[in-house]
C-alpha positions as CSV (number, residue, x, y, z in Angstrom):
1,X,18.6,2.2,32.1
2,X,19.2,3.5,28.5
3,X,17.6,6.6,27.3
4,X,15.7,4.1,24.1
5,X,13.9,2.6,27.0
6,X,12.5,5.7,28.1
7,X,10.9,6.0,24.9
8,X,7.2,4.8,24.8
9,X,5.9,2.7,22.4
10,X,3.8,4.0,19.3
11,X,1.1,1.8,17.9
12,X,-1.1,2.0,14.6
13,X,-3.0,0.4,13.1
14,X,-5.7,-0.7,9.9
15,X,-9.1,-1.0,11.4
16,X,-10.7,-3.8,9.7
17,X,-13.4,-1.0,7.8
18,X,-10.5,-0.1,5.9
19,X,-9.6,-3.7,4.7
20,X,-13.5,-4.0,4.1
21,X,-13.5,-0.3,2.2
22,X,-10.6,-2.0,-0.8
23,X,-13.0,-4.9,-0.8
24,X,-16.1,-3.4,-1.1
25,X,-14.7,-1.2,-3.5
26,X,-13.7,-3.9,-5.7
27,X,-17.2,-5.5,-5.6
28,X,-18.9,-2.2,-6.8
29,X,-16.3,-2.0,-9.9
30,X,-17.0,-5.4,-10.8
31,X,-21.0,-5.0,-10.5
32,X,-20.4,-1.7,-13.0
33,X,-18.5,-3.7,-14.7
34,X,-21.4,-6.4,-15.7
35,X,-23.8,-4.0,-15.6
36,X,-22.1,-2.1,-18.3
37,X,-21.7,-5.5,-20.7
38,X,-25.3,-5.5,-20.0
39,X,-26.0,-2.3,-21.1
40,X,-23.9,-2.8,-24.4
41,X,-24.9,-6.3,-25.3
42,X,-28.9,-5.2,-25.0
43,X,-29.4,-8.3,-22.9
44,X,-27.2,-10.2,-25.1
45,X,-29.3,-9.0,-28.1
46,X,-26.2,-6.9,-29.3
47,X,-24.0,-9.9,-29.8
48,X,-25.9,-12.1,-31.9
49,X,-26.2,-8.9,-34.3
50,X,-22.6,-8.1,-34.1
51,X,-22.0,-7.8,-37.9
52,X,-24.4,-4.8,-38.1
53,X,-22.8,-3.2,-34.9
54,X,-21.5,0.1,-36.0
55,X,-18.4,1.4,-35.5
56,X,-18.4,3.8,-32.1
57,X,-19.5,0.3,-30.4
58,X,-16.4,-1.4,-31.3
59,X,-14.6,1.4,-30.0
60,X,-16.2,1.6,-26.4
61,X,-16.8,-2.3,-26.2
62,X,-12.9,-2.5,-25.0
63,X,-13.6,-0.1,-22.1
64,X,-15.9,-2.4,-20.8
65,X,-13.0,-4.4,-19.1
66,X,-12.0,-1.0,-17.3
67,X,-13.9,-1.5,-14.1
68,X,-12.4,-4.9,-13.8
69,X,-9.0,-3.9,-14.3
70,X,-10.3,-1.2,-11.3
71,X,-11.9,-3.9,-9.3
72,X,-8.3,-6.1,-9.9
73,X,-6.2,-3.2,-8.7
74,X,-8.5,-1.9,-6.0
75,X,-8.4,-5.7,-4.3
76,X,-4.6,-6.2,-4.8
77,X,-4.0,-3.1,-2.2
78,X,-4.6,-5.7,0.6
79,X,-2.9,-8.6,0.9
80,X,-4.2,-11.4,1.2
81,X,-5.6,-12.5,4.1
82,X,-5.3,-8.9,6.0
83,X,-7.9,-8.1,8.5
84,X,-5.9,-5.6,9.7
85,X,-2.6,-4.6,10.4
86,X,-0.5,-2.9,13.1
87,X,2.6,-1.1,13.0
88,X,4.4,-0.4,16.3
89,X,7.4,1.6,17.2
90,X,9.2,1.4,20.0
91,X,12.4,1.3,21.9
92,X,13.9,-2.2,20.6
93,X,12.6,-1.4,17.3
94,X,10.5,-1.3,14.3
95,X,7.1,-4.5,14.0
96,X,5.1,-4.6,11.4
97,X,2.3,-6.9,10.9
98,X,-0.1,-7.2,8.5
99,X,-2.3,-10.3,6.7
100,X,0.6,-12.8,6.3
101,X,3.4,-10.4,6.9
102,X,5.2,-9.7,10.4
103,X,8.8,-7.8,10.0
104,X,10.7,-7.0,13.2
105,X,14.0,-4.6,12.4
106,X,16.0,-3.6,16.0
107,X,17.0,0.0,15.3
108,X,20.7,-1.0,15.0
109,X,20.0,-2.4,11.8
110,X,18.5,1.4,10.2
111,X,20.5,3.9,9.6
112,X,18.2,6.1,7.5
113,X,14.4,6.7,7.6
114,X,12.8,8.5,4.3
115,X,9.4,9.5,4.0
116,X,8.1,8.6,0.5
117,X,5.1,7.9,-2.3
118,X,5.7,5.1,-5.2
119,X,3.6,4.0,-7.3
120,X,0.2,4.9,-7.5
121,X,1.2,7.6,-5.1
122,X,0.8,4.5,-2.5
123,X,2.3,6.2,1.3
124,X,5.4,4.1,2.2
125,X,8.6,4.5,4.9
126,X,12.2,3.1,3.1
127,X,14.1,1.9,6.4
128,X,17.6,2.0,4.5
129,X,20.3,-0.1,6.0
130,X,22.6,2.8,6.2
131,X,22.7,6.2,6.0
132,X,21.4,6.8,2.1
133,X,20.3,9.7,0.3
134,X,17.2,10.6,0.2
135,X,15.2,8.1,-2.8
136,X,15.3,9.7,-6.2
137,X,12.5,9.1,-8.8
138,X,14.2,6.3,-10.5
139,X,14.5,4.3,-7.1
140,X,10.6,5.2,-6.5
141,X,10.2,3.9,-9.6
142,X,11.4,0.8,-8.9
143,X,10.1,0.4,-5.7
144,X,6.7,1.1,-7.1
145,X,7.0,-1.9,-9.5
146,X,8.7,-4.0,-6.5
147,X,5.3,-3.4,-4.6
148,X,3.0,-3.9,-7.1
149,X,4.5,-7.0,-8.5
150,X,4.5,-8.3,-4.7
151,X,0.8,-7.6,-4.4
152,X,1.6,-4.0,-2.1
153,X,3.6,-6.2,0.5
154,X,6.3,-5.0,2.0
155,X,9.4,-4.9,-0.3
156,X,12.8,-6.3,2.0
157,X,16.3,-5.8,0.2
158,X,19.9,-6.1,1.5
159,X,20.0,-2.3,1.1
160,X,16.5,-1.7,3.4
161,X,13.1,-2.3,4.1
162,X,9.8,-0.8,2.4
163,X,6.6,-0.6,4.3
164,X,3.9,0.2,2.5
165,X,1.4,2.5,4.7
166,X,-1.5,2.8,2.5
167,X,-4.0,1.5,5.0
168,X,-2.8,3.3,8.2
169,X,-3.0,7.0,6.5
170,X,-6.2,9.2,7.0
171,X,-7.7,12.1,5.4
172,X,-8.6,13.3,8.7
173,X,-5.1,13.0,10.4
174,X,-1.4,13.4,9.6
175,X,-1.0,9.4,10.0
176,X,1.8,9.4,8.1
177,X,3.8,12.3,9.3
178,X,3.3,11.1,12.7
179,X,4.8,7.5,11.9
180,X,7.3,8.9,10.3
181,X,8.5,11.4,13.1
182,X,7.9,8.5,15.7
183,X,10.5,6.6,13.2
184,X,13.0,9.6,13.4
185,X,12.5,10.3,17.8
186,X,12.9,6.4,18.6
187,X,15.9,6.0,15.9
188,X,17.6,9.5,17.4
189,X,17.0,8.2,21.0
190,X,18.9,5.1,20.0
191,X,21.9,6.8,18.3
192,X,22.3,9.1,21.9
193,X,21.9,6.2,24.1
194,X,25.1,4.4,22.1
């Protein structure tokens, strides 16, 4: 028996409220967002007099569309189809499942773990294929883009693996400290049992 095998297996995981909160979320900012149109078009009043419409309401008519660009981004930070996800870590590796995605990486396969925010300040582990430096602002940068162009999926590259955590953090508990020191114990036990 290895000494990785002795390791126990750590789970977590999004609870389906916290699917439901992103959704909900984008439902509310959508409603303000109609109610607000009709608020400025007086019942729809507004627009049939818009040649007498002074200027200050051509000015604030644009940020109108602002709670539906909230509502857009607030339901793009689950993917689609996620009811709830799970993340475990354990002896033969890292799994990661969530809505459509499920990743497995065997820990032979990462040689560095980093700790990181992109984007939006959006929690995320980079499993780097080898033993990198730690992610400057440039790479964050990019990795930021990477998941919001992928609709906050996780990002895989020949040089790693991102997984976005943004669900399985807390306010009320170091969620993401403790995955990311679960990371570093099961990857150390597999280095001494080589």
């Amino acid at each position: 028996m290895n000494a990785s095998s002795s390791v126990p297996d750590n789970i977590f995981v999004v609870r389906t409220f916290d699917v439901a909160h992103y959704r909900i979320r984008a439902v509310l900012f959508a409603a303000a967002g109609f109610y607000l149109i009709w608020l400025i078009t007086a019942e729809g009043r507004l627009l049939l007099s818009l040649h007498k419409m002074p200027w200050s309401y051509l000015i604030t008519f644009p940020s109108v569309f602002f709670p539906f660009v909230l509502a857009w981004l607030s339901w793009r930070r689950v993917p689609w189809g996620s009811t709830g996800g799970q993340l475990r870590i354990g002896a033969d590796g890292v799994e990661f499942k969530r809505g459509p995605d499920h990743l497995h990486r065997d820990w032979a396969s990462i040689g560095a773990i980093h700790q990181m925010r992109v984007g939006n300040n959006i929690p995320a582990v980079w499993l780097a294929t080898n033993g990198d430096p730690v992610p400057d602002q440039t790479f964050k940068r990019e990795m930021g883009r990477a998941l919001a162009k992928g609709g906050f999926r996780p990002v895989v590259r020949p040089d790693g693996l991102l997984l976005p955590l943004d669900g399985f953090e807390s306010s009320f508990a170091p969620i993401l400290d403790n995955i990311t020191k679960a990371l570093h114990r099961c990857l150390e036990a597999h280095r001494t049992s080589q």
